[in-house]
C-alpha distance (Angstrom), angle and dihedral (degrees) to the residues before:
residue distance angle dihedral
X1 . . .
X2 3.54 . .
X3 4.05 90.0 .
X4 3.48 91.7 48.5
X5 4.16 97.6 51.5
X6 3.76 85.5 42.3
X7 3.76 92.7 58.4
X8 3.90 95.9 41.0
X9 4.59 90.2 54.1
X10 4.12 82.0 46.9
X11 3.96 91.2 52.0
X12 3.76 89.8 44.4
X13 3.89 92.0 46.9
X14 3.73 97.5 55.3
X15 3.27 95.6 34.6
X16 3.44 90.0 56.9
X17 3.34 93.1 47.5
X18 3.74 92.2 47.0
X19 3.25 93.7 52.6
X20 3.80 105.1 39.6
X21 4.02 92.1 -137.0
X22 3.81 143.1 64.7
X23 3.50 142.0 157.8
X24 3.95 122.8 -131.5
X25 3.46 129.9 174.7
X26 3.83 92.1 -11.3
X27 3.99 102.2 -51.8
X28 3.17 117.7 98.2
X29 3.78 119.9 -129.6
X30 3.95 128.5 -140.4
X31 3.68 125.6 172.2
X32 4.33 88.2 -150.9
X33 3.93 89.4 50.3
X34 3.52 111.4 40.0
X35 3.87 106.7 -0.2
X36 4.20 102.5 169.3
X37 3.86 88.7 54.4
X38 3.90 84.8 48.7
X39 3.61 97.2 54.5
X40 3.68 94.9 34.1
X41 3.91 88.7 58.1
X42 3.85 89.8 47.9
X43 3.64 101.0 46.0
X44 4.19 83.4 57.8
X45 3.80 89.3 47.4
X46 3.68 89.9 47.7
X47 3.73 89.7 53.1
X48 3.46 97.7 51.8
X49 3.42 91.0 54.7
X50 3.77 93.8 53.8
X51 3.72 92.0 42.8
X52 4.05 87.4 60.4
X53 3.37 92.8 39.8
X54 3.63 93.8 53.6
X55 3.71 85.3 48.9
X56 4.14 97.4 51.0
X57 4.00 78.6 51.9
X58 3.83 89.5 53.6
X59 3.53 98.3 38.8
X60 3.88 90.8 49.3
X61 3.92 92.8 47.2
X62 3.49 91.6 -116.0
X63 3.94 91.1 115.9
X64 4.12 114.1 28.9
């Protein structure tokens, strides 16, 4: 489970990146009109996706 939630915040990072745009929680992101709230969202979705990585690596006994 943790794999699988890790993968989906990476796909919405770089897409979001990629893309320059997304929409969370009803407001609409765009790095050319508000760019601080755009990073700030992606450095949290970039973090979850580490934290659940780190925790597939733990789970797996990769990481101890």
């Amino acid at each position: 489970m943790t794999l699988l939630l890790a993968i989906i915040f990476f796909v919405f990072v770089v897409g979001a990146i990629k893309h320059g745009y997304f929409s969370f929680a009803n407001v609409e992101y765009s790095f050319h009109e508000h760019p601080v709230q755009f990073i700030i969202v992606l450095i949290i979705m970039l973090g979850a996706a580490i934290l659940c990585t780190y925790l597939f690596l733990q789970e797996v006994g990769v990481i101890k």
